[in-house]
C-alpha positions in Angstrom: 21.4 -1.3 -5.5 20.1 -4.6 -5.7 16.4 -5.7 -7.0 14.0 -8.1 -5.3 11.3 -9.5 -7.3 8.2 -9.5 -5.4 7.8 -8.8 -1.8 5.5 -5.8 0.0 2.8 -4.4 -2.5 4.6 -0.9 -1.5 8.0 -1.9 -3.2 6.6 -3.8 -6.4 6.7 -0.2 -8.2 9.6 0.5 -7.4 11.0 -2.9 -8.2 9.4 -3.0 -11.6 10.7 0.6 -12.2 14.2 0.2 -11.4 14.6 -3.1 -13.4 13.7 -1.9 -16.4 15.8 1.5 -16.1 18.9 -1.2 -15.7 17.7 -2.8 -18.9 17.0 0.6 -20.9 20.6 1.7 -19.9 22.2 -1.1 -20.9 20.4 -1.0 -24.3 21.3 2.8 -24.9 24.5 2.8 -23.5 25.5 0.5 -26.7 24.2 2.8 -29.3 24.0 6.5 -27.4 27.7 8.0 -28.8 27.0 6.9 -32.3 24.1 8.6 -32.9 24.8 11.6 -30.2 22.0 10.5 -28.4 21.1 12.8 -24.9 19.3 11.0 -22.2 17.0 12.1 -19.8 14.9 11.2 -16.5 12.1 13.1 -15.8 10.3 12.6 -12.6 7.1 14.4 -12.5 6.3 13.6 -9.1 9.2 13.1 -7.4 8.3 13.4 -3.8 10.7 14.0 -0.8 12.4 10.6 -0.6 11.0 10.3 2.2 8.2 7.3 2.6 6.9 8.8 5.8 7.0 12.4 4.4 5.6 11.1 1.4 2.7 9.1 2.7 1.9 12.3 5.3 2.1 15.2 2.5 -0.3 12.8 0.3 -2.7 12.2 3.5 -3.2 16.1 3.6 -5.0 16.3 -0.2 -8.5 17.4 0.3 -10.0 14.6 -2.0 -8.4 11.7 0.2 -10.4 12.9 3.3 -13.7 13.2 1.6 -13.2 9.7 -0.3 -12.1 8.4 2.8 -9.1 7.1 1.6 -6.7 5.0 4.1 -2.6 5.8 4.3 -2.1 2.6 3.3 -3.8 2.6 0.2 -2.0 6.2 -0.3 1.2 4.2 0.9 3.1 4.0 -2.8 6.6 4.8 -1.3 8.5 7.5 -4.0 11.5 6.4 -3.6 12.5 6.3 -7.6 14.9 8.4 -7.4 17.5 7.5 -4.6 17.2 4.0 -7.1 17.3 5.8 -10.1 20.6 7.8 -9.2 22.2 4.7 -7.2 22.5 2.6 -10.4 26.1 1.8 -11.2 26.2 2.1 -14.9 26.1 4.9 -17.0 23.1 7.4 -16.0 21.5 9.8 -18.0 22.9 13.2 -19.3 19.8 15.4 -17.5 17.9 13.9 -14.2 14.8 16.4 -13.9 13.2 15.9 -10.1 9.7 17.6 -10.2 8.0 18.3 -7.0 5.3 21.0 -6.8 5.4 21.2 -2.8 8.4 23.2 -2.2 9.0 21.4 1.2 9.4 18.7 -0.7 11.7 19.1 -3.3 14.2 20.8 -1.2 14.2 17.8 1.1 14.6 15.6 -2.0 17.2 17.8 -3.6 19.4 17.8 0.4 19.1 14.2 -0.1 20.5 13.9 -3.4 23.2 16.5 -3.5 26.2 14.0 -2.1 25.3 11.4 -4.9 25.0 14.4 -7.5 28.7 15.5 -6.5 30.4 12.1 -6.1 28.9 10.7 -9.4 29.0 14.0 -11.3 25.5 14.0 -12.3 23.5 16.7 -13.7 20.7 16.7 -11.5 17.4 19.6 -12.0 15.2 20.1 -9.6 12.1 22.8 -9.5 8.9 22.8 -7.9 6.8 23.6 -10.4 3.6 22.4 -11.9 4.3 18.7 -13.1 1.9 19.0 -16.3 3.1 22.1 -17.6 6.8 20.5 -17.0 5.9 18.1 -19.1 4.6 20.0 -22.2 7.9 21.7 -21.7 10.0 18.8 -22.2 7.8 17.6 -24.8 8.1 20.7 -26.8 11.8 20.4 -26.5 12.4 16.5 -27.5 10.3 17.9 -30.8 12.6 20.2 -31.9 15.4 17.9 -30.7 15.1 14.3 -32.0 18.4 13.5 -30.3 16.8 13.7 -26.8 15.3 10.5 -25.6 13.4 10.0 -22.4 12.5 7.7 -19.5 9.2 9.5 -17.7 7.9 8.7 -14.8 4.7 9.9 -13.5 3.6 8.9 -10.4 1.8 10.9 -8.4 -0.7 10.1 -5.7 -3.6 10.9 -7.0 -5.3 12.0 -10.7 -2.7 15.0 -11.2 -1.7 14.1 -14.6 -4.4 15.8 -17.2 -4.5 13.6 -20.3 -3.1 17.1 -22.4 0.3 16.3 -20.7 0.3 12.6 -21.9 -1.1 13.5 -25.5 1.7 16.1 -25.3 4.5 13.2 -25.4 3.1 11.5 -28.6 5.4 11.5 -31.0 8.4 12.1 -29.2 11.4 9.5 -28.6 9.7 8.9 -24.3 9.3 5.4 -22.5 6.6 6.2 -19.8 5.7 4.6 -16.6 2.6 5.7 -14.9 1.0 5.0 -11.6 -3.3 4.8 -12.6 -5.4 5.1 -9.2 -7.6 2.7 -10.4 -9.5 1.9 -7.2 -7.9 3.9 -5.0 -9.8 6.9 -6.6 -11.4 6.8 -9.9 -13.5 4.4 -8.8 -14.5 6.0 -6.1 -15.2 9.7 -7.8 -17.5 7.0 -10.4 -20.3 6.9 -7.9 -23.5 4.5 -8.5 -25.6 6.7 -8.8 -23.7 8.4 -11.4 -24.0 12.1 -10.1 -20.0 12.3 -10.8 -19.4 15.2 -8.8 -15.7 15.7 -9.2 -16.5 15.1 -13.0 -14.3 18.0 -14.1 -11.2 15.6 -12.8 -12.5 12.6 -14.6 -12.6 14.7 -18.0 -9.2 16.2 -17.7 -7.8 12.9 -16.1 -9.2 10.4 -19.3 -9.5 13.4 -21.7 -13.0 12.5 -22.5 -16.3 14.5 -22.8 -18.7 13.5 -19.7 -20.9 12.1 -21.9 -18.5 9.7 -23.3 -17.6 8.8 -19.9 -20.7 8.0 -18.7 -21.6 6.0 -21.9 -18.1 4.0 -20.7 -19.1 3.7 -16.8 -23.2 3.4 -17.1 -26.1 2.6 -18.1 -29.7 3.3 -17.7 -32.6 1.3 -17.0 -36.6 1.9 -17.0 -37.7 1.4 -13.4 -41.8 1.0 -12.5 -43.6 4.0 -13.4 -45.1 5.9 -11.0 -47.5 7.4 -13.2 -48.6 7.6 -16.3 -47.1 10.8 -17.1 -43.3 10.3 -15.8 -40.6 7.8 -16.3 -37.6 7.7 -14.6 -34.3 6.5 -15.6 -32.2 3.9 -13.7 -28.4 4.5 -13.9 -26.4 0.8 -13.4 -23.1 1.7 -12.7 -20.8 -1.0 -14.6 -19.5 -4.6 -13.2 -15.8 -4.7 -12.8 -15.6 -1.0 -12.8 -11.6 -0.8 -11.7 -11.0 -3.5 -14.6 -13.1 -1.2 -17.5 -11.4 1.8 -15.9 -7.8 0.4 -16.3 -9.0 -1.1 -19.4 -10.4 2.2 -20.7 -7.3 4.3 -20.2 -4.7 1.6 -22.0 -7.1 2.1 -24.8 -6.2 5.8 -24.5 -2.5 5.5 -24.3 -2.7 3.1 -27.4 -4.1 6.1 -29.3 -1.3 8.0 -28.5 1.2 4.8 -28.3 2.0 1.8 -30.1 3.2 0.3 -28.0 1.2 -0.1 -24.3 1.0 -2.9 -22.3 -1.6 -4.9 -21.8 -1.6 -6.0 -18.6 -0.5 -3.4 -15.6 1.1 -4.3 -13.1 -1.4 -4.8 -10.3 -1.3 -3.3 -6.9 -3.7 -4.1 -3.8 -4.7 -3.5 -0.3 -4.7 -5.6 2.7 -8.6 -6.5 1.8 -6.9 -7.7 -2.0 -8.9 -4.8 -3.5 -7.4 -2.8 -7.0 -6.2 0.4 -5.8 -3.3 1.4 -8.4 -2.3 -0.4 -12.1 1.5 0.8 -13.3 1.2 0.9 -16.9 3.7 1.5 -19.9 3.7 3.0 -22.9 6.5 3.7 -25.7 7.3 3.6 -29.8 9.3 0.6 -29.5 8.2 -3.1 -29.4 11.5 -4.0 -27.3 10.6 -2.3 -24.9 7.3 -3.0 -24.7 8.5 -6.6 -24.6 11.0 -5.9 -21.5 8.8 -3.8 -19.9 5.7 -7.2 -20.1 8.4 -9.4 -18.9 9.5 -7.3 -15.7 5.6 -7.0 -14.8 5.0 -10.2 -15.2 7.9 -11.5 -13.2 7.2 -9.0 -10.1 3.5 -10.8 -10.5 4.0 -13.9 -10.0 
């Protein structure tokens, strides 16, 4: 399948995703029989393959509604994995397909099944919960150093708890994820700071809510109104989608040497932040291919 650079914000993902699983096969391909390497895709959030199914099943979360968040900033089409399967090298040894909704996954799984058969792939799929997936396969790359692994997690919204992640330190994984930014951390970081969903911003940056509202704002003295009470002033930060995106690369990098630095940026038709696609890995090469894709899809 062949890769445009650029184009609608919807396919720059996808773009960026499937170039560098090209490279990364290439690169293993040379050395994977030698050393008895075993490959694997994981998809943690694999959707339906489906863009309309997709962007409908994400329109129905709870959280969108009350944000008031618009299909098309929930419009990040899925579609990894018809790309992913499609390429015409050699693939990976295991393809996992993750999709909580049942619906979902058998849809994906009816879609897939021709190019599973015809290219004798070893395709998994299960609808099950994507974070306890991955401390599964993280556990198993642990006691198997042979296993190495290209992760995606993209999911629409802040589904990935930051145990998951920590859970892949350490083990031989090149990770793409998908970081609502705008689109919803931003949002759930209210100015007045009440931080009502604050339990999701804890298990999303693994951070104590103290620390996060150290991170996010800061309190000023306002006039007194007496002489007996003072009230605090809480400033939310400037640039809050920039500290946020900045914030949880300096996460990954505690877990990661390798990040990079600058995400690829995605926006909405008003040219707001809504999502940053991030990677982290062990390896410098990769972080170096993984730079040079994003910053050719930016230009």
């Amino acid at each position: 399948m062949k890769t445009t650079w650029g184009g609608d914000w919807t396919e720059q993902k996808l773009d960026a995703f499937e170039k560098y699983v090209n490279v990364y096969l290439t690169i293993m391909n040379k050395h994977r029989d030698k050393y008895n390497w075993k490959l694997i895709y994981f998809d943690a959030f694999a959707g339906s393959g489906s863009r309309a199914a997709d962007t409908e099943n994400a329109d129905n979360f709870p959280l969108f509604e009350e944000l008031g968040i618009s299909k098309d900033e929930i419009a990040v089409y899925k579609g990894a994995a018809e790309r992913v399967v499609c390429i015409t090298q050699r693939g990976f040894d295991y393809y996992y397909f993750i999709e909580k909704d049942e619906i979902s996954r058998k849809e994906l799984e009816e879609r897939l099944n021709t190019i599973e058969h015809e290219n004798k792939l070893k395709m998994i799929f299960r609808d099950h919960d994507a974070n306890e997936q991955i401390h599964t396969m993280a556990r198993a790359m642990k006691k198997d150093k042979n296993l190495y692994a290209l992760t995606l997690l993209d999911p629409f919204g802040m589904q990935v708890d930051w145990s998951a992640i920590e859970s892949l330190a350490g083990t031989n994984t090149d990770l793409w994820i998908l970081i609502p930014s705008g689109v919803i951390i931003n949002r759930l970081l209210d100015r007045e700071g009440k931080l009502t969903h604050i339990n999701k911003l804890i298990s999303f940056f693994g951070m104590s809510e103290e620390e996060i509202r150290n991170e996010f704002y800061r309190e000023e003295n306002k006039s007194i109104p007496s002489l007996f009470e003072i009230d605090a002033l809480k400033r939310k930060t400037e640039e809050p989608i920039t500290k946020i995106t900045e914030l949880y690369i300096k996460r990954l990098k505690m877990l990661f040497p390798q990040v990079t630095e600058k995400p690829l940026e995605m926006k909405n038709t008003r040219n707001v932040s809504i999502y940053h696609f991030a990677f982290a890995s062990n390896n410098p090469t990769a972080k170096k291919i993984a730079s040079d894709i994003i910053g050719r899809i930016s230009k």
